[in-house]
N, C-alpha and C positions, 0 to 999 in steps of 0.2 A: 504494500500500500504506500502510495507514495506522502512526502511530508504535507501536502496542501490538505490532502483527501485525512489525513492525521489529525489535522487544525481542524476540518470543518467538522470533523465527526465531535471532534471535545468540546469545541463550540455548542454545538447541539444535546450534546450528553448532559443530562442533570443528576444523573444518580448521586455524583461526586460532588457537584458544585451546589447542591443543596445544602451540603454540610459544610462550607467556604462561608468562612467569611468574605466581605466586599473586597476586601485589604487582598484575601488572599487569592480570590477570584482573576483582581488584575494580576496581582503578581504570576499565577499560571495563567494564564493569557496572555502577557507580556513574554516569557520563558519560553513560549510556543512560538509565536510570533518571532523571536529570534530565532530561535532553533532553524525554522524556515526560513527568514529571510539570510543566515548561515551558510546554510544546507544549498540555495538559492546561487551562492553567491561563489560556491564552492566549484558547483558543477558550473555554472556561464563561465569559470575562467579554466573550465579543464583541468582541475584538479582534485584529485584522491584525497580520502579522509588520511591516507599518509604524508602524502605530497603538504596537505594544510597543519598537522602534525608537527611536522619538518620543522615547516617556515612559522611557526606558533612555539616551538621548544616545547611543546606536550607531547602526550603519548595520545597516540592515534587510537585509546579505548576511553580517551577523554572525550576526544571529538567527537566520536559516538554516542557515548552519552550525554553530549551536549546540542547534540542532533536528534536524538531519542527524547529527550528531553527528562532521561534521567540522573539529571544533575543542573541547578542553575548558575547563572553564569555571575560570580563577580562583577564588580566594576572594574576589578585588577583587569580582567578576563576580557570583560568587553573593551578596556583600553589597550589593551594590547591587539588582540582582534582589530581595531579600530587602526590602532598606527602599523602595523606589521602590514597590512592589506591597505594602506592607504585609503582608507573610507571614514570620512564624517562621527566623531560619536554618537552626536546629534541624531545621524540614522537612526539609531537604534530607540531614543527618544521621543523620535513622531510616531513610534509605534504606543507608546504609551498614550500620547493626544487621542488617536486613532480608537483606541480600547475606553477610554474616559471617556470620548463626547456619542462613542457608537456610530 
């Protein structure tokens, strides 16, 4: 199943977010929402969860589970993602706006 078809299914799913608080509701929805736009950003430039690994100094079962979305991401995490990939942190930000106004 791919990561979008991931998003829209947890988006839809309440069994779990019945028992969420608000707080914690954005926080996995944000967590997803990176994971995918990650996941997103990985494969447009042609690279392996090793290849992103590499150029990140982690272990390519980090990636994984940060693509799975069993594990959330730091700020350390996302700044580094952010400057290593040469992309915006901000990016990851408007997904927050995005999940707040619906």
């Amino acid at each position: 199943m791919g990561i979008e078809k991931k998003i829209q299914n947890t988006k839809s799913s309440t069994w779990l977010s019945d028992s969420l608080t608000p707080e914690e509701k954005v926080a996995a929805a944000m967590s997803a929402e990176i994971a995918a736009y990650l996941q997103k950003y990985r494969r447009t430039h042609g690279l392996t969860q090793d290849d992103l690994a590499e150029l990140l100094n982690v272990t390519s079962a980090e990636i994984i589970r940060w693509e799975d979305g069993d594990e959330d991401f730091t700020l350390a995490n996302l700044a580094k993602i952010a400057t290593t990939l040469n992309i915006r942190l901000s990016s990851f930000f408007g997904i927050i706006d995005e999940i707040l106004v619906g």
